[in-house]
Steps between C-alpha positions, in 0.01 A plus 500: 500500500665175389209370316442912350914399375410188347244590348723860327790212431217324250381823354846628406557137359174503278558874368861449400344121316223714344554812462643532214157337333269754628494710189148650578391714764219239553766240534720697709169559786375110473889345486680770779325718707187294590716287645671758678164666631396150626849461701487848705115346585241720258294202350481598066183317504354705808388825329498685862835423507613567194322726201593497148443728283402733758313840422434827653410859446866563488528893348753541187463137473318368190192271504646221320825516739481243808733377770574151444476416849398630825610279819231576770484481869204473723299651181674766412790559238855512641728417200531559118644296247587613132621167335709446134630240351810322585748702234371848657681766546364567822616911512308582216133417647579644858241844391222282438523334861559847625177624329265266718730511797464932502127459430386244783482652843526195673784264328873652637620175380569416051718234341600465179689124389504287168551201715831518512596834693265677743507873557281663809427822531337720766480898565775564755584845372113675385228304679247314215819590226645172409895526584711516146745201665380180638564440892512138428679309182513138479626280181426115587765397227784678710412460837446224711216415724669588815575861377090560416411465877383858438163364292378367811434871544216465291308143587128574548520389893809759572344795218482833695525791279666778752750226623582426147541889454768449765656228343557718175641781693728262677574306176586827259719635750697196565545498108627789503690495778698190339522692151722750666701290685586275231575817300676619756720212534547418152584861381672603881432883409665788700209510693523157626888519500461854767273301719724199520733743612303687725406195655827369526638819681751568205688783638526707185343764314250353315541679146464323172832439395549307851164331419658411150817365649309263741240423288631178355553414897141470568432344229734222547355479889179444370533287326694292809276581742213329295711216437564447820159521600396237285779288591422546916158429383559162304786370753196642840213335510272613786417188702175631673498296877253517790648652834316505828387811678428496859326849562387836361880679519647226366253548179576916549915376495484272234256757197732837650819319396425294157526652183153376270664254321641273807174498684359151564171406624529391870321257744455582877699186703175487765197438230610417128191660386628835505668568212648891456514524102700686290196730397468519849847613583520716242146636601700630820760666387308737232294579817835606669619680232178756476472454858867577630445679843202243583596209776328236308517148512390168278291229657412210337243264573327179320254698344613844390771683554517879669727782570461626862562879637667450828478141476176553628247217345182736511697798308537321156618674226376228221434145485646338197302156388669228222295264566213614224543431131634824509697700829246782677610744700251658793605866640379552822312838442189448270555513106201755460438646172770766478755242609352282202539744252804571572622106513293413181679792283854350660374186283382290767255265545237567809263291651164630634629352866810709475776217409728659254650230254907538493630266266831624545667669794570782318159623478532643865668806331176571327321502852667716675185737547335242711825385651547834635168521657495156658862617708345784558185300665741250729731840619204628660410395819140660493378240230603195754342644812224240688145654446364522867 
């Protein structure tokens, strides 16, 4: 990820030094996005990476039109790309993308940039109907490298199409999400002023004029309450520190009674090679939280870490492995086809062996099909019986 970084920091440096010369659509493709195509790992000069020009029997679309690029993977087309020139006003060519995009079966993924600003588009709300919004906006002369993390998303060694689908849905809500909190804040409307109050156990009748009269309240607590977040947060700096762990409950103590953001990795005192991770830890508790009634318990070894029903080491729930390029995670009951299905449209990646990649802990809320099953599995004591 570093090197992905520097490379972004140069980009954003040679668009905001050129940019302003690439007064051709020609120029704009050769001088900006090229270059950007070649950073996220699809090769311009390899034409199965990258198509220009591309054509197809696209209906309602006319014979002369053609996509200006097509980003493939493993020979197929995964990604469109409608470029214009540097000065574009990107909102008024969105219908051509849309054209192709609503015409190609196989491509849920379109972007439309002059270099400058990208747009990407897929079809959250009518399946093969390009979206009217963009899940994903970035402008390289207003953001900084560290905040565009989110085009690793689409490097041709991490390009999956339905976990890129996820990504959107995740994405647009979390836009939108922060659009109405900001508005909320900014404005503090009698909707947000009641719930304050509700909240804060006001004893009062909560009519308008009393939502009036305290109106200017919560505003004014806002607006303290977020300075004094940022001030805690400037004045706090988490010092992350390595504590031993001596056994199994002490792991169980320490996940039950730290809040996310004070979690630490920690090393076992009797072999240093053990190492319970954040991910890890974190890993644990969503399991307790969809599991509440189940006696489970973490146990962590050099090689992958588990969470045990009874703390018995043949009744594994899952067995959670970091130490790939990227974390697996292996149920105990078999991930036949149904179960695949199910974890593939949940935007997850699936192995043919039956490792799961979880890139983040948080994907164990999408599997809780299979998680279900697997506890199901270790309760019973039929499917841990010795055959005769």
């Amino acid at each position: 990820m570093d090197n992905f970084i520097s490379k972004l920091n140069n980009h954003i440096e040679h668009v905001k030094r050129v940019g302003t010369h690439c007064s051709t659509e020609e120029t704009t493709k050769q001088a900006l996005i090229l270059p950007l195509l070649e950073i996220l790992g699809f090769n311009p000069y390899d034409p199965t990476k990258v198509l220009a020009e591309f054509a197809a029997d696209f209906p309602g679309v006319k014979a002369t039109e053609r996509v200006d690029y097509a980003l493939y993977c493993n020979n197929q087309p995964v990604m469109f790309i409608e470029a214009k020139a540097y000065s574009a006003n990107l909102t008024n060519h969105a219908p051509q993308l849309s054209r192709y995009f609503n015409s190609s079966l196989g491509v849920t993924i379109g972007a439309i940039t002059n270099g400058r600003e990208w747009r990407f588009f897929t079809d959250l709300i009518n399946p093969n109907v390009m979206d009217e919004k963009p899940f994903l906006t970035i402008d390289f002369t207003k953001h900084k490298a560290e905040e565009l993390t989110q085009l690793a998303e689409f490097k041709h060694d991490n390009f999956h199409v339905e976990k890129l689908r996820f990504f959107a849905e995740e994405n647009q809500y979390i836009q939108q999400f922060k659009s109405v909190i900001k508005r909320s804040i900014n404005e503090v409307d009698l909707d947000f002023v009641r719930y304050i109050a509700q909240q804060a156990n006001i004893q009062r009748q909560l009519n308008a004029k009393f939502l009036e009269t305290i109106q200017p309240f919560v505003k004014q607590a806002v607006e303290q309450a977020i300075s004094d977040t940022v001030v805690k947060g400037l004045s706090s700096p988490t010092i992350i520190t390595a504590q031993p762990i001596e056994q199994n409950p002490t792991i169980n103590e320490h996940m039950e009674n730290c809040p996310e953001d004070t979690l630490s990795d920690q090393v076992n005192n009797e072999n240093d090679k053990i190492i319970t991770t954040v991910n890890e830890q974190l890993l644990f508790q969503i399991v307790q939280e969809l599991l509440p009634d189940i006696e489970l318990t973490p146990k962590d070894t050099e090689s992958y870490f588990s969470v045990l029903y009874q703390n018995k080491n043949n009744r594994w729930l899952f067995r959670y492995d970091v130490n790939r390029k990227r974390p697996t995670i292996q149920f105990i009951v078999p991930v036949d086809e149904k179960r695949k299905a199910e974890l593939i449209r949940s935007g997850l990646d699936v192995q043919s062996n039956g490792l799961i990649f979880i890139d983040k802990p948080e994907y164990l809320y999408r599997m809780v099909g299979i998680l279900n099953d697997s506890i199901s599995f270790c309760i019973s004591d039929e499917n841990f019986k010795r055959s005769s």
